[in-house]
C-alpha positions as CSV (number, residue, x, y, z in Angstrom):
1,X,-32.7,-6.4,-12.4
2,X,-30.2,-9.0,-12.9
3,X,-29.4,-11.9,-10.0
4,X,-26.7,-10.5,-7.3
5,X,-23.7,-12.7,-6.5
6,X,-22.5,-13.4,-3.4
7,X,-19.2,-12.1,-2.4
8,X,-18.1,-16.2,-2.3
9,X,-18.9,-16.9,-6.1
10,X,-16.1,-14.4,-7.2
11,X,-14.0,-17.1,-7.7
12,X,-16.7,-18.9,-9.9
13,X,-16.3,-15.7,-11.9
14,X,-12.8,-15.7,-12.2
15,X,-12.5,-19.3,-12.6
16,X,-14.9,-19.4,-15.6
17,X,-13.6,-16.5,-17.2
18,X,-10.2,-18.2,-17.2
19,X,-11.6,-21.2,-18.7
20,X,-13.3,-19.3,-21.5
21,X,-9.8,-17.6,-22.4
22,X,-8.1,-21.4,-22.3
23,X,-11.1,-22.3,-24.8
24,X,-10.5,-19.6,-27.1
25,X,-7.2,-20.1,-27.7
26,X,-7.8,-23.8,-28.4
27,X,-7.2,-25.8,-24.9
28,X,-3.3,-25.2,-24.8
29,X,-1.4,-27.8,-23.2
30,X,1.3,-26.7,-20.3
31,X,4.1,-27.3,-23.2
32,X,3.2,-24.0,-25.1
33,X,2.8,-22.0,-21.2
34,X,6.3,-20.2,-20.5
35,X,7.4,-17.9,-17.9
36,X,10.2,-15.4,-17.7
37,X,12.1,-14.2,-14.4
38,X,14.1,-10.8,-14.7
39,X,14.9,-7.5,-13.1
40,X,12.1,-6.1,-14.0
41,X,9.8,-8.7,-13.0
42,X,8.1,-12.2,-13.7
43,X,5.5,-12.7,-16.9
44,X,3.9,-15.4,-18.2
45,X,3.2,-16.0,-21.9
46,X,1.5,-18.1,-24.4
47,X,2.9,-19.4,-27.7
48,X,4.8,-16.0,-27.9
49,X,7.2,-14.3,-24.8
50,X,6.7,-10.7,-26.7
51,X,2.8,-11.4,-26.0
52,X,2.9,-11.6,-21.7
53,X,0.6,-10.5,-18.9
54,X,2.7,-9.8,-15.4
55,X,2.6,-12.2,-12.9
């Protein structure tokens, strides 16, 4: 059975699963972050504004 984590290391999780999507895409510096503000809402993007996650 694998180790349980305690309910405090959830943001080790998250944390390091953030870093390993930074990694893959090749350590992208804050210049190629962007974020757009509209009516329908706020997203960030990488590289690309059609290629967003909400914020």
């Amino acid at each position: 059975m694998p180790p349980l984590i305690p309910f405090n290391d959830i943001t080790h999780l998250f944390t390091e699963a953030a870093f390993r999507w930074w990694e893959r895409r090749g350590r992208p510096g804050f210049e190629r972050f962007g974020l757009t503000v509209g009516a329908d809402g706020q997203r960030a993007w990488l590289d690309d504004p059609e290629d967003f996650w909400p914020v």
